[in-house]
C-alpha positions as CSV (number, residue, x, y, z in Angstrom):
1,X,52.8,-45.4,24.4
2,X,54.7,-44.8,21.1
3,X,53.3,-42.3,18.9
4,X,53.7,-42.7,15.2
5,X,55.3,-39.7,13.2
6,X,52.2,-39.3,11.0
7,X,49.8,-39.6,13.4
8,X,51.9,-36.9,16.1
9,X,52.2,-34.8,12.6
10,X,48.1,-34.8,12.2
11,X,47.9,-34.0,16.1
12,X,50.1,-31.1,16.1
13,X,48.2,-29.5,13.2
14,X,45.0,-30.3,14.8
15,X,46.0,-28.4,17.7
16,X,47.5,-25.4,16.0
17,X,44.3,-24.9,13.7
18,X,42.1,-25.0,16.6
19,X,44.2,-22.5,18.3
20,X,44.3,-20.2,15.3
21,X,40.4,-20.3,15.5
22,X,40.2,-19.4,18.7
23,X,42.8,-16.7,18.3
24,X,40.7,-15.3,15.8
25,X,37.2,-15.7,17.2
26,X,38.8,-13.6,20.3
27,X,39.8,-10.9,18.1
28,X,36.8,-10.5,16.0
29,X,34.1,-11.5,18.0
30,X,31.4,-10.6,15.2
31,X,29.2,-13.9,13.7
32,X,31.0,-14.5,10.8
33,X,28.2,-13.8,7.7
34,X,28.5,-15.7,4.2
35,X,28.1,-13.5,1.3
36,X,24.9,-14.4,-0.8
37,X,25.4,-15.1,-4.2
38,X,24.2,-12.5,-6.6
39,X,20.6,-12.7,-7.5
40,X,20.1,-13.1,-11.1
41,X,18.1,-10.7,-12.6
42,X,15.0,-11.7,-14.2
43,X,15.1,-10.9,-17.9
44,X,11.7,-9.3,-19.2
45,X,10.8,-10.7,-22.8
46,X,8.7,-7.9,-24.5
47,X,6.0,-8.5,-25.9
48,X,4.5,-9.3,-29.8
49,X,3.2,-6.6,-31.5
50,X,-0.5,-7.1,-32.7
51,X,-1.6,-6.8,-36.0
52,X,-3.1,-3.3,-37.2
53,X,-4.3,-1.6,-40.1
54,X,-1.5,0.3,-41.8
55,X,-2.1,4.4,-40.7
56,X,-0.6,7.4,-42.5
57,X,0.9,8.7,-39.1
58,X,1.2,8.0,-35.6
59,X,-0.7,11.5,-34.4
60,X,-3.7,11.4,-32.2
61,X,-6.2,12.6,-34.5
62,X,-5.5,9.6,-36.9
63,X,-5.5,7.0,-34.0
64,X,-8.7,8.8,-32.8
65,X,-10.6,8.5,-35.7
66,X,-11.2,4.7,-35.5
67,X,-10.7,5.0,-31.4
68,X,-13.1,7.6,-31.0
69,X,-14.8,6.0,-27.8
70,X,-11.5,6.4,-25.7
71,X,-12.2,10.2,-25.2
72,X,-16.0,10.0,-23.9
73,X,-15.0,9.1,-20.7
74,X,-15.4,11.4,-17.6
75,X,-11.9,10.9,-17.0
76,X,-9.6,10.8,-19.9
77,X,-5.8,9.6,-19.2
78,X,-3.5,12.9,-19.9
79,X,-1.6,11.3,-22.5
80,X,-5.0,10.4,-24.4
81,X,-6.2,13.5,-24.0
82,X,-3.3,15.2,-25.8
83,X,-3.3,13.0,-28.3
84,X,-0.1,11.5,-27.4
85,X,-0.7,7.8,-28.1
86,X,2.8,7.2,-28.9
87,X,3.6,7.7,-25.1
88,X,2.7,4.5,-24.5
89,X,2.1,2.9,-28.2
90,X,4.7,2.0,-30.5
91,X,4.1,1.0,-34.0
92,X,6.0,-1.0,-36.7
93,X,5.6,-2.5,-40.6
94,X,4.1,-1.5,-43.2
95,X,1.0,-2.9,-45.1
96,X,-0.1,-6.1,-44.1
97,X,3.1,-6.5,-41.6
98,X,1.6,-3.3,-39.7
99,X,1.7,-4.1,-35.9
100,X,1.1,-2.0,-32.6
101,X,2.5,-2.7,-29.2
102,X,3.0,-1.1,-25.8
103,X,6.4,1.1,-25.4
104,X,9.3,-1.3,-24.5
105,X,7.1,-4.5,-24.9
106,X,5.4,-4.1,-22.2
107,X,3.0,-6.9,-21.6
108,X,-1.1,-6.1,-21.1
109,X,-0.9,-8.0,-18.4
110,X,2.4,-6.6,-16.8
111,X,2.6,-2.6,-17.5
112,X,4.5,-1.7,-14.2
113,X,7.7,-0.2,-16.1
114,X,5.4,1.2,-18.6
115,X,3.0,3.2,-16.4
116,X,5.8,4.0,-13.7
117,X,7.8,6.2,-16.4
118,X,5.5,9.0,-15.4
119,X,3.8,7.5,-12.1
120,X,6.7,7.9,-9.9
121,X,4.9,8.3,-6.7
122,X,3.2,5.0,-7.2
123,X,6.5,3.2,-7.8
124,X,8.1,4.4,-4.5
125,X,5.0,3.5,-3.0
126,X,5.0,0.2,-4.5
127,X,8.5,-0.8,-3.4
128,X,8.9,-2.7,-0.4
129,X,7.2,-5.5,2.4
130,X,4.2,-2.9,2.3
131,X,3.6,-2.8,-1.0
132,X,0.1,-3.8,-2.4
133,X,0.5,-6.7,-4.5
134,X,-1.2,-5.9,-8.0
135,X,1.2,-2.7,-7.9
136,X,4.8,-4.3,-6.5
137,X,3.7,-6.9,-9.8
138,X,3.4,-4.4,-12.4
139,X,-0.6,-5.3,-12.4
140,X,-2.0,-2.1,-12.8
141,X,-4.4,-2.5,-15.4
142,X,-5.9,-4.7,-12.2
143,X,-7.5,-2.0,-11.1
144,X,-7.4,1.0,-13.7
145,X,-8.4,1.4,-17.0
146,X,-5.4,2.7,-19.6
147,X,-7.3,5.3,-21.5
148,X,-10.3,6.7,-19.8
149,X,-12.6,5.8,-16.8
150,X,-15.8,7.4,-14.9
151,X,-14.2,6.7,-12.2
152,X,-11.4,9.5,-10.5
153,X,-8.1,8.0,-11.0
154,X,-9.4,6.0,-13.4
155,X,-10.3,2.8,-11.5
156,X,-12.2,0.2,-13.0
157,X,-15.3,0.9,-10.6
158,X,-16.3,3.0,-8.1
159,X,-13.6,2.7,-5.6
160,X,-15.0,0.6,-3.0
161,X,-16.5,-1.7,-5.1
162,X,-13.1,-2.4,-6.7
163,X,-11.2,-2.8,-3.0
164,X,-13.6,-5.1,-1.4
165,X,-13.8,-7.4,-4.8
166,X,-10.5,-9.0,-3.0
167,X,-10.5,-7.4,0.5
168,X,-14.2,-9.6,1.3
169,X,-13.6,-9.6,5.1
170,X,-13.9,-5.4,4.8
171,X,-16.6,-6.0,2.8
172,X,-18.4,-8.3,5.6
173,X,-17.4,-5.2,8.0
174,X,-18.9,-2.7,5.3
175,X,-22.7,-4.7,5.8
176,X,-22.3,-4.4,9.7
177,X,-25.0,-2.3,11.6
178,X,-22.4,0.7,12.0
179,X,-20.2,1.6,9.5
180,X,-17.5,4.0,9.8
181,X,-18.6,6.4,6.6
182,X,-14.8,7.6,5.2
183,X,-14.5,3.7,4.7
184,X,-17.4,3.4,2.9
185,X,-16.7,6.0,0.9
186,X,-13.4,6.0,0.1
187,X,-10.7,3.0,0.9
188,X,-7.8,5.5,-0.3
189,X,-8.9,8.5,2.2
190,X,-6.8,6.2,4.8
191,X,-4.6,3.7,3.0
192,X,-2.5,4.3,0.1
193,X,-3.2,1.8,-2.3
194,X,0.0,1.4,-3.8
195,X,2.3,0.5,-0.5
196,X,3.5,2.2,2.7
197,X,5.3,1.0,5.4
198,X,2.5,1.1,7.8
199,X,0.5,-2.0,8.8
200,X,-2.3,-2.6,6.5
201,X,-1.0,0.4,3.6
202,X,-2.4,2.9,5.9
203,X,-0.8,6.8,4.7
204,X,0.0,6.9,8.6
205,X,0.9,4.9,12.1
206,X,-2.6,4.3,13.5
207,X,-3.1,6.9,15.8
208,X,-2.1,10.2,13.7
209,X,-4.5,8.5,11.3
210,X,-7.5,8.5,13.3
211,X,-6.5,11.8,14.8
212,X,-6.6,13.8,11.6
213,X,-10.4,13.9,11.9
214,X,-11.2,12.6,15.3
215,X,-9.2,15.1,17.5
216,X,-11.0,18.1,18.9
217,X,-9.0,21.3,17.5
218,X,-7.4,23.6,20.4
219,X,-5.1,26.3,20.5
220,X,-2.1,23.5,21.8
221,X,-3.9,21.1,19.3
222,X,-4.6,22.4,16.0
223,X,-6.5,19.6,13.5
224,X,-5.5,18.5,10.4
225,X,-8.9,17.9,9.0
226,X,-8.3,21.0,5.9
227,X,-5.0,19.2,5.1
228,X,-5.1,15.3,5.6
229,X,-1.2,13.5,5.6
230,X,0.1,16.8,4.0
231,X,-2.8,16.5,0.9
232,X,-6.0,18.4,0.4
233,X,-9.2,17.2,1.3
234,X,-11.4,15.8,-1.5
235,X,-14.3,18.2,-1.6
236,X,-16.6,15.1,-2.2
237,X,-15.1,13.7,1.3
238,X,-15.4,16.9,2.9
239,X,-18.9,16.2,4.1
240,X,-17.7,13.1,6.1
241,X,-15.3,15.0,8.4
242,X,-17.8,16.3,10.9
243,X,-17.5,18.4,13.9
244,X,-18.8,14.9,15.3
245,X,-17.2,12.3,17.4
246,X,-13.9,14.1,18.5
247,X,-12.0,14.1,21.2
248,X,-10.1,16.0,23.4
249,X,-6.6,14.7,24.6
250,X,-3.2,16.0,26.3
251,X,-1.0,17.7,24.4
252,X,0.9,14.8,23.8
253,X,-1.7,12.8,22.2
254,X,-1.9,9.6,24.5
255,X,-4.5,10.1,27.2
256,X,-7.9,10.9,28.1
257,X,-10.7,8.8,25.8
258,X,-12.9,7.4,26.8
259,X,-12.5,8.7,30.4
260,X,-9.9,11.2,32.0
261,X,-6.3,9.5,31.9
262,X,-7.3,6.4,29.7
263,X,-4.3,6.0,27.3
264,X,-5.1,5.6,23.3
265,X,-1.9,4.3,22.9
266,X,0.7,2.0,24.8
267,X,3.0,-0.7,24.1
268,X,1.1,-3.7,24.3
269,X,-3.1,-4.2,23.1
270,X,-4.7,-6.0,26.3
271,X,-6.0,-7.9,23.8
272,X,-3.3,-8.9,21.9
273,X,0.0,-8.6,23.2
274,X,1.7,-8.9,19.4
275,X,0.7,-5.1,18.4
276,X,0.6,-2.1,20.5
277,X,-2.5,-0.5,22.1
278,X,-4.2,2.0,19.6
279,X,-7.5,3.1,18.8
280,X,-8.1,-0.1,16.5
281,X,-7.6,-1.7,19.9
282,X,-11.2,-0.5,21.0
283,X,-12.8,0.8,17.7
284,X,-13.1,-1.3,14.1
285,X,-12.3,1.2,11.8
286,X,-14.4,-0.1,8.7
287,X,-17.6,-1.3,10.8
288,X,-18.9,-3.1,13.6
289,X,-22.0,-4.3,14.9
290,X,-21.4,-2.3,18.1
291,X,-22.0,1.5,18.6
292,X,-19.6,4.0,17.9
293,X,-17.4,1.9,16.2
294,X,-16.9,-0.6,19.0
295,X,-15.6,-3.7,18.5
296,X,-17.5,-5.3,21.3
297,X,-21.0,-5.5,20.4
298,X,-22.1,-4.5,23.9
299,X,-24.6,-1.9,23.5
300,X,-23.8,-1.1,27.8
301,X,-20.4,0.5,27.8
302,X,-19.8,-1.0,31.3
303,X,-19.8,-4.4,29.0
304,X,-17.5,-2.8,26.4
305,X,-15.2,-1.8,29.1
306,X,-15.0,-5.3,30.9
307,X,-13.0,-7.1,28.0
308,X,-9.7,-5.7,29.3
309,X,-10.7,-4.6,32.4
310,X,-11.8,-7.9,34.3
């Protein structure tokens, strides 16, 4: 058979690319990755201004003489408090054309670069797959008021209330017949409610967590209950970090509840082979129907045991 010269030309380079790919593929072996295209940035448009009544000055005893209610809360925002409205209030006009509007038009419903200026520790926190959604979106008026609260860290409402308006299924666990107390009290005691880059925003991995209170103190085990995740104690929470309902392990932390050489931790929950075996495995750590925190409702502990070991 006779071969054209155009159609041997188109064979031969055939053959020779194909060779050069493998050539290549041999000597970098790697998956070749495409390079994304640059995200574009989103652009912020800042927000009107609002009409105000023309003032002589921008210090705090002017702004406080018609604002007067912002400093009768229990808990008045530092800048407030010192008077420093133009920390986050920025004025322009005169007369009629007088207007007022957050620092770098900032939106009311958006003050995330606003607020983080000063709250550093809540944008790190906020930054991330962990971080808690009102906060990574710049929502923080969601849950704190801007100038004063009765509230500590100026929350809307008690603190809670606030967590569980969204969070209903902890609030279903709240109303069970035993409720683990620290949740009750305080959400923030165990997560951090900005972000962290543990499961569920807690301020540690599971087990460290639940030890800070729950592990009897010995000489080869000291607690951590005067100095939880490297911060004081609330003296309000104080109270709920009893001697009560500790326990003693090795020295490496991973044996010996409920019973001598029971693990509290392992690679893989009985239960639910996708997460590791921690004390959430066995206890709910907001509330359960069953005693001591037990996720089984089983009052007989025999019955509790039997759901892994069958």
């Amino acid at each position: 058979m006779r071969i054209s010269g155009n159609l041997f030309a188109l064979a031969f380079a055939l053959a020779m690319f194909g060779a050069a790919s493998l050539l290549a593929s041999r000597q970098d072996p790697r998956p070749r990755r495409e390079t994304p295209p640059p995200k574009s940035e989103q652009v912020r448009q800042p927000a009107a201004g609002k009409a105000h009544t023309e003032i002589p000055d921008t210090r705090g005893e002017t702004c406080l003489g018609c604002h007067e209610g912002l400093i009768k809360a229990k808990v008045v925002h530092a800048p407030v408090a010192a008077g420093e409205c133009t920390a986050c209030h920025e004025f322009a006009g005169k007369g009629d054309a007088t207007t007022v509007r957050l620092v770098g038009g900032a939106a009311p419903a958006n003050t995330g670069h606003l607020c983080l200026t000063c709250h550093e520790d809540a944008g790190r926190a906020a930054i991330g797959p962990g971080a808690h959604g009102p906060a990574a979106s710049g929502e923080c008026g969601a849950c704190h008021m801007p100038h004063g609260s009765d509230q500590a860290g100026l929350l809307l409402i008690p603190e809670a209330e606030l967590c569980t308006t969204c969070h209903d299924d902890v609030a279903g666990q709240l109303r069970l017949a035993n409720v683990h107390k620290p949740a009750a009290a305080a959400c923030s005691l165990c997560h951090n409610p900005h972000g962290s880059g543990n499961p569920a925003k807690t301020r540690e991995a599971v087990n460290p967590l639940c030890l800070a209170c729950h592990m009897r103190e010995t000489a080869r085990n000291p607690g951590q209950t005067r100095h939880l995740f490297g911060r004081p104690v609330p003296e309000a929470l104080a109270p709920l970090l009893s001697p009560e309902a500790r326990v003693a392990l090795d020295p490496l932390r991973r044996r010996n509840h409920p019973v001598v050489g029971h693990p509290v931790s392992g690679p893989k929950d009985p239960l639910d082979a996708k997460r590791p075996f921690t004390c959430v495995s066995c206890h709910g750590p907001h509330g359960t129907e069953g005693p001591g925190l037990r996720r089984f409702s089983s009052n007989d502990p025999s019955g509790f045991c039997v759901e892994c070991h069958k």
